[in-house]
PDB file of N, CA, C and O in Angstrom:
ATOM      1  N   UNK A   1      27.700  56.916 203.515  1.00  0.00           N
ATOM      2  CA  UNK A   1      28.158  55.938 204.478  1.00  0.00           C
ATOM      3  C   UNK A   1      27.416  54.627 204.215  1.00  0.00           C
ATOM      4  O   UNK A   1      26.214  54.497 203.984  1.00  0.00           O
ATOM      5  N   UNK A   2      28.647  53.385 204.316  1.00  0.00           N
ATOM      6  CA  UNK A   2      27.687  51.845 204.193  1.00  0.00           C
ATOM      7  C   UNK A   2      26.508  52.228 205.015  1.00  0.00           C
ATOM      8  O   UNK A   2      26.294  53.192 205.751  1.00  0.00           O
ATOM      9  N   UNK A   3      25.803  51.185 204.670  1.00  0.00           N
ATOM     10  CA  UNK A   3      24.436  51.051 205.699  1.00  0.00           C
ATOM     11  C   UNK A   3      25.252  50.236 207.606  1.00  0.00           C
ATOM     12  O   UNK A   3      25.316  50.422 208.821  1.00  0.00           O
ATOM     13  N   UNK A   4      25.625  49.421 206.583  1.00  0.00           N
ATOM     14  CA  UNK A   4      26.689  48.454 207.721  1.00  0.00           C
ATOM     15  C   UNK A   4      27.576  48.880 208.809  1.00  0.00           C
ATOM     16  O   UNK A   4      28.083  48.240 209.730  1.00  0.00           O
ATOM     17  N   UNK A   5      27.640  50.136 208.474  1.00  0.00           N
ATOM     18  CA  UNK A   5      29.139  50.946 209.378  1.00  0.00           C
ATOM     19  C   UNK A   5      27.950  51.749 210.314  1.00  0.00           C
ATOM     20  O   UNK A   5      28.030  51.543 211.525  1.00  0.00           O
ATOM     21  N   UNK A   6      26.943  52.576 209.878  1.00  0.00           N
ATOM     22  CA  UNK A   6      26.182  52.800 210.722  1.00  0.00           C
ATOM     23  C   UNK A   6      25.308  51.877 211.574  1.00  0.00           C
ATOM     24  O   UNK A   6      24.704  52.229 212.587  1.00  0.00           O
ATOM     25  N   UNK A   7      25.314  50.800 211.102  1.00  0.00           N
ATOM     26  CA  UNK A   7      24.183  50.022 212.238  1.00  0.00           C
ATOM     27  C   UNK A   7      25.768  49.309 213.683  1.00  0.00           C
ATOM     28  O   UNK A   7      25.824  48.807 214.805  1.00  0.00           O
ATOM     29  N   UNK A   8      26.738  49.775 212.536  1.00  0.00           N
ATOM     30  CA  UNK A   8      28.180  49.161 213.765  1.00  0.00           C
ATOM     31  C   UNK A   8      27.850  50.458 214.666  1.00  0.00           C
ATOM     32  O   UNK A   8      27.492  50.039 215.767  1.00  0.00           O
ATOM     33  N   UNK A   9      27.832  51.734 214.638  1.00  0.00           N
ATOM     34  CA  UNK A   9      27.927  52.756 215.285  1.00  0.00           C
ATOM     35  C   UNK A   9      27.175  53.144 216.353  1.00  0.00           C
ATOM     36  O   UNK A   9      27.452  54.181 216.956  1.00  0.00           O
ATOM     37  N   UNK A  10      26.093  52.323 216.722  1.00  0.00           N
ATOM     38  CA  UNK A  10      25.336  52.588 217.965  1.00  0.00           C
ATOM     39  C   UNK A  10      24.186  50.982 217.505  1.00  0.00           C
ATOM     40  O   UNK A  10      23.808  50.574 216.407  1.00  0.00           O
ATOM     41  N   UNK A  11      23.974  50.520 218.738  1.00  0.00           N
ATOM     42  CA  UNK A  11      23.320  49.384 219.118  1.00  0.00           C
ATOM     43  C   UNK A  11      21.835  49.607 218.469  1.00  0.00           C
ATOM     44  O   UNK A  11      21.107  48.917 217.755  1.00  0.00           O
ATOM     45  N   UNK A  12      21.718  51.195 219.194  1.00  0.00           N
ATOM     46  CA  UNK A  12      19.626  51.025 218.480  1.00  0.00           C
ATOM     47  C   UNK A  12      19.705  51.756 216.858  1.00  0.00           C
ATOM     48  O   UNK A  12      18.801  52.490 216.461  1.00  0.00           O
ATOM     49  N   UNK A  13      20.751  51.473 216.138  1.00  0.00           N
ATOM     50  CA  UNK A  13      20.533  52.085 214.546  1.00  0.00           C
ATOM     51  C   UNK A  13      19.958  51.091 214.352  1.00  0.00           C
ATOM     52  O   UNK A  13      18.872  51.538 213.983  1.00  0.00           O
ATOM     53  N   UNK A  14      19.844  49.733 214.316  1.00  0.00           N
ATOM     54  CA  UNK A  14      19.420  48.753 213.801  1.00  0.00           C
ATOM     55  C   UNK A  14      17.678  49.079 213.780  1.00  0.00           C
ATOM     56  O   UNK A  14      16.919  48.823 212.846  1.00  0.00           O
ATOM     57  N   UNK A  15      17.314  49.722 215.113  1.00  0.00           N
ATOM     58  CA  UNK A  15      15.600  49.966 215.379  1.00  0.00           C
ATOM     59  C   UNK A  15      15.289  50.982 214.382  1.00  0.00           C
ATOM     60  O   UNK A  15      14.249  50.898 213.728  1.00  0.00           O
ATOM     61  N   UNK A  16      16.229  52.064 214.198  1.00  0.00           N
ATOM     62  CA  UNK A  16      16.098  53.256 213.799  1.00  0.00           C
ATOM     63  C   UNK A  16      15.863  52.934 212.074  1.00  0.00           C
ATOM     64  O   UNK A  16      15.298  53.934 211.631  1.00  0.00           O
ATOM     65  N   UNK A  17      16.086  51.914 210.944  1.00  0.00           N
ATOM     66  CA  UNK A  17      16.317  51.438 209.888  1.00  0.00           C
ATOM     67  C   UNK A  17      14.811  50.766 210.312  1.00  0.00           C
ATOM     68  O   UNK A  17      13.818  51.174 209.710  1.00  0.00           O
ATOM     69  N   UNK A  18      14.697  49.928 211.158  1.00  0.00           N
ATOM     70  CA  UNK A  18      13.387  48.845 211.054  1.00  0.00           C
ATOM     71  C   UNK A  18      12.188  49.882 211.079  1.00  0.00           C
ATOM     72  O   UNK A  18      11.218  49.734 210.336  1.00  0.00           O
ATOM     73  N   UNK A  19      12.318  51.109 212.112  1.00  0.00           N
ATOM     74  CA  UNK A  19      11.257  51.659 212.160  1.00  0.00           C
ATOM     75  C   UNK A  19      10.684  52.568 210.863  1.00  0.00           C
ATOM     76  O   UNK A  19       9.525  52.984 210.878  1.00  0.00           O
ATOM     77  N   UNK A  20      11.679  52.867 209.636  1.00  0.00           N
ATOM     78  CA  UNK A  20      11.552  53.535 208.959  1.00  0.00           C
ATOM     79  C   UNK A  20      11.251  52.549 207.383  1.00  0.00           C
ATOM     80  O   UNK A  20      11.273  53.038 206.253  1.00  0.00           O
ATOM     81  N   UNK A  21      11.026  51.329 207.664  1.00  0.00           N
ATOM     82  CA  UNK A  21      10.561  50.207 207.335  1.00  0.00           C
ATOM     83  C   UNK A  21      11.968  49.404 206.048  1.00  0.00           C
ATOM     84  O   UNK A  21      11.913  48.868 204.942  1.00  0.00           O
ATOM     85  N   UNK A  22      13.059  49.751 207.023  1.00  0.00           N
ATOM     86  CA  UNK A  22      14.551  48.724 205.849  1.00  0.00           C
ATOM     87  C   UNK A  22      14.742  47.906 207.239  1.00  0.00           C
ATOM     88  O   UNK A  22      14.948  48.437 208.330  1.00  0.00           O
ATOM     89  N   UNK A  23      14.658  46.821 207.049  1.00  0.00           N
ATOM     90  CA  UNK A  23      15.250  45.866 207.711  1.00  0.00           C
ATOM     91  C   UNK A  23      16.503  45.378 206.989  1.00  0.00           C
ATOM     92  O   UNK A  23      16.562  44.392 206.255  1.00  0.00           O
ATOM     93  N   UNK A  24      17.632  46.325 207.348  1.00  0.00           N
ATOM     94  CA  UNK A  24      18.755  46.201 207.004  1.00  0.00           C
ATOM     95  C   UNK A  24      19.708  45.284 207.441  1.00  0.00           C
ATOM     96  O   UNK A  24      20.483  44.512 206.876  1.00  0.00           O
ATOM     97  N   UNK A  25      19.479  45.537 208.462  1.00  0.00           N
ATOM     98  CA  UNK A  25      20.331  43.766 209.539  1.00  0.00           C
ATOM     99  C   UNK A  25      20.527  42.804 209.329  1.00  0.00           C
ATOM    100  O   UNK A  25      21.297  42.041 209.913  1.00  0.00           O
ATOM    101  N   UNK A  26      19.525  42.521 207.975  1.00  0.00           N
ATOM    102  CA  UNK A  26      19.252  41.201 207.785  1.00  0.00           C
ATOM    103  C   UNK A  26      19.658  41.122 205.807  1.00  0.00           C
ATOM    104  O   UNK A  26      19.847  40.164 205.058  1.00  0.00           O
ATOM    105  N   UNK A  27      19.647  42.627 205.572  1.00  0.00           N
ATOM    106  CA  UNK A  27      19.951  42.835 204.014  1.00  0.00           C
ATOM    107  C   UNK A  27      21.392  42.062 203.432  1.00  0.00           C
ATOM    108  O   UNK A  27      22.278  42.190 204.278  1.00  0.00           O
ATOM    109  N   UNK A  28      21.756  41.465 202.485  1.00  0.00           N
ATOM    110  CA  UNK A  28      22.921  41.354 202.044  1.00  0.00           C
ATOM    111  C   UNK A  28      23.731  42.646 201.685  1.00  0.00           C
ATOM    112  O   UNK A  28      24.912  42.820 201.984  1.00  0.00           O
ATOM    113  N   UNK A  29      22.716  43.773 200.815  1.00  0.00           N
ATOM    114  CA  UNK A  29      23.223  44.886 200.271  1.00  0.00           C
ATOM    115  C   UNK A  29      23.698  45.944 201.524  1.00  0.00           C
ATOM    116  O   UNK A  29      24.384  46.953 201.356  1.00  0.00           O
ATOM    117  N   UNK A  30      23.312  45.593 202.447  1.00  0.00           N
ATOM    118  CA  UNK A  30      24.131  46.481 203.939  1.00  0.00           C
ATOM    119  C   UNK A  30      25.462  47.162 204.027  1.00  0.00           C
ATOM    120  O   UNK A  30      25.902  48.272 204.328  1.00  0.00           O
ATOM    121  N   UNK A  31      25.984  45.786 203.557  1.00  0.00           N
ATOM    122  CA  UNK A  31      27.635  46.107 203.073  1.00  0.00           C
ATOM    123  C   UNK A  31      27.915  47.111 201.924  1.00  0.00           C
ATOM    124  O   UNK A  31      28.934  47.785 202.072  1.00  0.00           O
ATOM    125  N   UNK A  32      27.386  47.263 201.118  1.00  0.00           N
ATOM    126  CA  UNK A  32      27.585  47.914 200.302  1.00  0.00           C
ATOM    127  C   UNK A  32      26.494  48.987 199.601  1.00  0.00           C
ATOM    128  O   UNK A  32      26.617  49.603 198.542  1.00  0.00           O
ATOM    129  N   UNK A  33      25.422  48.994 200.531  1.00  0.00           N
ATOM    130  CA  UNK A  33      24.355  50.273 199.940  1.00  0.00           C
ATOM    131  C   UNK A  33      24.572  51.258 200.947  1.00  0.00           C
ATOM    132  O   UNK A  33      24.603  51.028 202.156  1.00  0.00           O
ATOM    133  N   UNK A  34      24.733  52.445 200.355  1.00  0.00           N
ATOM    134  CA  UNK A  34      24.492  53.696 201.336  1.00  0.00           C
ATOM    135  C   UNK A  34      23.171  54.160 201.774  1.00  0.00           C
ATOM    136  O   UNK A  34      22.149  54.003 201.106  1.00  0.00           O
ATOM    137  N   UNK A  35      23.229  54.786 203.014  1.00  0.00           N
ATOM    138  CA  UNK A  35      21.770  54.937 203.732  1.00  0.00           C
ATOM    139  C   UNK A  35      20.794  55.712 203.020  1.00  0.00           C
ATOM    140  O   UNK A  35      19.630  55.865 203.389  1.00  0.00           O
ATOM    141  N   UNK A  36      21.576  56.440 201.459  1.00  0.00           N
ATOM    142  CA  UNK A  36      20.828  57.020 200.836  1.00  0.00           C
ATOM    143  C   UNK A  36      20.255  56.372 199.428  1.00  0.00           C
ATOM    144  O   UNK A  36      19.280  56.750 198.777  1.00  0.00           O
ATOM    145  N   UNK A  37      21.031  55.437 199.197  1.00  0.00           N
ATOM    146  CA  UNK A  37      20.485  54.134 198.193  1.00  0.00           C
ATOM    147  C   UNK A  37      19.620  53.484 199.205  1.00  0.00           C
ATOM    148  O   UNK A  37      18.424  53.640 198.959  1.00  0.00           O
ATOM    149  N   UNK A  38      19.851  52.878 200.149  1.00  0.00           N
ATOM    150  CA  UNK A  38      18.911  51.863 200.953  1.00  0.00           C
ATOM    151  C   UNK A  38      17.526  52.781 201.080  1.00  0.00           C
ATOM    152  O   UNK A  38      16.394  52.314 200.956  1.00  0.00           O
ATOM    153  N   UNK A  39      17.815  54.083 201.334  1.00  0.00           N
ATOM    154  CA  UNK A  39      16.231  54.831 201.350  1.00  0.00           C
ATOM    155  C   UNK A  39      15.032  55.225 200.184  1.00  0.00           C
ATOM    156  O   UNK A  39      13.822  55.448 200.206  1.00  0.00           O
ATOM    157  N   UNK A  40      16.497  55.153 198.793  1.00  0.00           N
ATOM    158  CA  UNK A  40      15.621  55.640 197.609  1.00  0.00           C
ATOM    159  C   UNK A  40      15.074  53.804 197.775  1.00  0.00           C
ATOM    160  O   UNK A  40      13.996  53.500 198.285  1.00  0.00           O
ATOM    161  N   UNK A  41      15.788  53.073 197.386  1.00  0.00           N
ATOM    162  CA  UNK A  41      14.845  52.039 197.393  1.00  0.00           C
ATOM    163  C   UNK A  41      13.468  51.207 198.111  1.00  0.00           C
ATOM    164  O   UNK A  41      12.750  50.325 197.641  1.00  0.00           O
ATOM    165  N   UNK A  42      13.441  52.031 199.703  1.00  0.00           N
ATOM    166  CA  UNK A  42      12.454  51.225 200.592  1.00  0.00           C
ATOM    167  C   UNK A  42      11.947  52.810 200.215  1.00  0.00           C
ATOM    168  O   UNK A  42      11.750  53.363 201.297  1.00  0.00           O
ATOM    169  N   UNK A  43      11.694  53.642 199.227  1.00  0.00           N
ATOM    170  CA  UNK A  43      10.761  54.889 199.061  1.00  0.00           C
ATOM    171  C   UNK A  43      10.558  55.877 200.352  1.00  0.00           C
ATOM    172  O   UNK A  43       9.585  56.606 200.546  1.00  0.00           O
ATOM    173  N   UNK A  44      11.904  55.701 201.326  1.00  0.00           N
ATOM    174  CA  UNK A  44      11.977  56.381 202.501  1.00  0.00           C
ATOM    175  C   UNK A  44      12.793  58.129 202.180  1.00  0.00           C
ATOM    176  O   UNK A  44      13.661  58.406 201.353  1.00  0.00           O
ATOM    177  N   UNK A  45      12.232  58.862 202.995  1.00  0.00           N
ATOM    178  CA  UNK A  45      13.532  60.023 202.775  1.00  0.00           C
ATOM    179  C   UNK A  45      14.801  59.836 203.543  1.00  0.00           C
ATOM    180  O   UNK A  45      14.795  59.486 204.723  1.00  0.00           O
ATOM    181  N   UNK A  46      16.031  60.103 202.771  1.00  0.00           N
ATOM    182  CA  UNK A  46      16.918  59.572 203.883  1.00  0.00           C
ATOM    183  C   UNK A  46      17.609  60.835 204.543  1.00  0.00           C
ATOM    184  O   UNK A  46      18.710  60.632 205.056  1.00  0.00           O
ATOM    185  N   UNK A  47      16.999  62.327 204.594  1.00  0.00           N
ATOM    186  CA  UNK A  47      17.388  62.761 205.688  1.00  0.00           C
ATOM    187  C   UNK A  47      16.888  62.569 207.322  1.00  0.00           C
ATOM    188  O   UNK A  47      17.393  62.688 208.438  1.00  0.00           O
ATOM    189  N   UNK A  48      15.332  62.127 206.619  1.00  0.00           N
ATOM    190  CA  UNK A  48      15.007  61.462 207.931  1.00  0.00           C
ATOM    191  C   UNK A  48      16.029  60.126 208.850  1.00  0.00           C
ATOM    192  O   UNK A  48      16.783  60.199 209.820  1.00  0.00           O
ATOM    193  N   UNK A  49      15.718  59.324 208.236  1.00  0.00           N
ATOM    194  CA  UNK A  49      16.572  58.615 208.913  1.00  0.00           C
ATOM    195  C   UNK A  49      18.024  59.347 209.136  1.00  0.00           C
ATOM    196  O   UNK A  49      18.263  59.561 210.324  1.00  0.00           O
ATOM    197  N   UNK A  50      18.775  59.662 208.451  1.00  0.00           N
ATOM    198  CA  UNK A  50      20.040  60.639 208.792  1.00  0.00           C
ATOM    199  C   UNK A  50      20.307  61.181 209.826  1.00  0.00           C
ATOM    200  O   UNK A  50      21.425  61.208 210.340  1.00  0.00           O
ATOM    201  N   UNK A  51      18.932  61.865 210.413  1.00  0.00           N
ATOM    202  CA  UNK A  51      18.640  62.365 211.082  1.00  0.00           C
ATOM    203  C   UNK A  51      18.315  61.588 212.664  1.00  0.00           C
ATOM    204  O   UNK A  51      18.517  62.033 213.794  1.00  0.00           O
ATOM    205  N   UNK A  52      17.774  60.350 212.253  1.00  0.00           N
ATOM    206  CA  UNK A  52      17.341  59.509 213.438  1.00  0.00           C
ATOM    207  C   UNK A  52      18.835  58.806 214.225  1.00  0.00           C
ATOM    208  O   UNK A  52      19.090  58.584 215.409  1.00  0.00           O
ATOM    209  N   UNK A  53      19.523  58.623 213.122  1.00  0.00           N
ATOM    210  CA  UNK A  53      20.844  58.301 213.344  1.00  0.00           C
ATOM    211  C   UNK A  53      21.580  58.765 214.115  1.00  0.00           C
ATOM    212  O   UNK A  53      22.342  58.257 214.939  1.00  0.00           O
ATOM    213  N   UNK A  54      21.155  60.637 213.614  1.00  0.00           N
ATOM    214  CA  UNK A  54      22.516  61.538 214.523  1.00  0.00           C
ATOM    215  C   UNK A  54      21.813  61.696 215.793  1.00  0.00           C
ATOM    216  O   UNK A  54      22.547  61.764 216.779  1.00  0.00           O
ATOM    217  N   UNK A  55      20.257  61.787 216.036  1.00  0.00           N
ATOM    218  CA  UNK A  55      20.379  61.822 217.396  1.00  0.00           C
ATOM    219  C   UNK A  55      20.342  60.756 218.475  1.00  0.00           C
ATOM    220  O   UNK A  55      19.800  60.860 219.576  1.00  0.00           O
ATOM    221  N   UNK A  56      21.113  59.542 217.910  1.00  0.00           N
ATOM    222  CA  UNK A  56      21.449  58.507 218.618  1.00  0.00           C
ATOM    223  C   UNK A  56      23.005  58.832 219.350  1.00  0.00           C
ATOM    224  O   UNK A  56      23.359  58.331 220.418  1.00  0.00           O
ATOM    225  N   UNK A  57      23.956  59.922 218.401  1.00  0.00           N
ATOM    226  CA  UNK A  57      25.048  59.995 218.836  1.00  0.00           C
ATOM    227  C   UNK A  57      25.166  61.053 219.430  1.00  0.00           C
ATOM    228  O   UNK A  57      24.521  62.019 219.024  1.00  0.00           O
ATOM    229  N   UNK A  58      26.160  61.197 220.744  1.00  0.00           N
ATOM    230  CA  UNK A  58      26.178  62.099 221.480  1.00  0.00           C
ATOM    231  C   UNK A  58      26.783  63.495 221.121  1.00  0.00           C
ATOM    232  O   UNK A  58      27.833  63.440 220.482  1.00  0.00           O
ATOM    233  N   UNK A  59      26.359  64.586 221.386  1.00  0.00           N
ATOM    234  CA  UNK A  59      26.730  65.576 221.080  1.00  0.00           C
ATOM    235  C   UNK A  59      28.298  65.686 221.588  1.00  0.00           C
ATOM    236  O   UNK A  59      28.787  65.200 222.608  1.00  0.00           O
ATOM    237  N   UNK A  60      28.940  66.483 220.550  1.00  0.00           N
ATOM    238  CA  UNK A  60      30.578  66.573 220.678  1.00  0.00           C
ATOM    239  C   UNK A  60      31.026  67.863 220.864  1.00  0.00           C
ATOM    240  O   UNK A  60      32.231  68.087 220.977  1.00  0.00           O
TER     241      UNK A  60
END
């Protein structure tokens, strides 16, 4: 998934990226890096964040 489509998907993804140290909000590559490119590059794991993501969204 873009980085971009998830920070559209709930208001605090944007915190959830800053806290895991990508300040993506502000990235050009947003549009077009996935949350798992944006993580190999800021040396983050990206099931973590993956993870920070889904429990922003409500259970279905």
């Amino acid at each position: 998934m873009p980085i971009i489509v998830a920070l559209g998907l709930h208001p605090d993804a944007r915190a959830v990226f800053e806290k895991h140290g990508m300040g993506c909000s502000t990235c050009i590559g947003a549009s077009t890096e996935s949350i798992e490119a944006g993580a190999i590059m800021h040396c983050v794991k990206a099931d973590e964040i993956v993870a920070a993501l889904n429990r922003l969204l409500p259970d279905l």
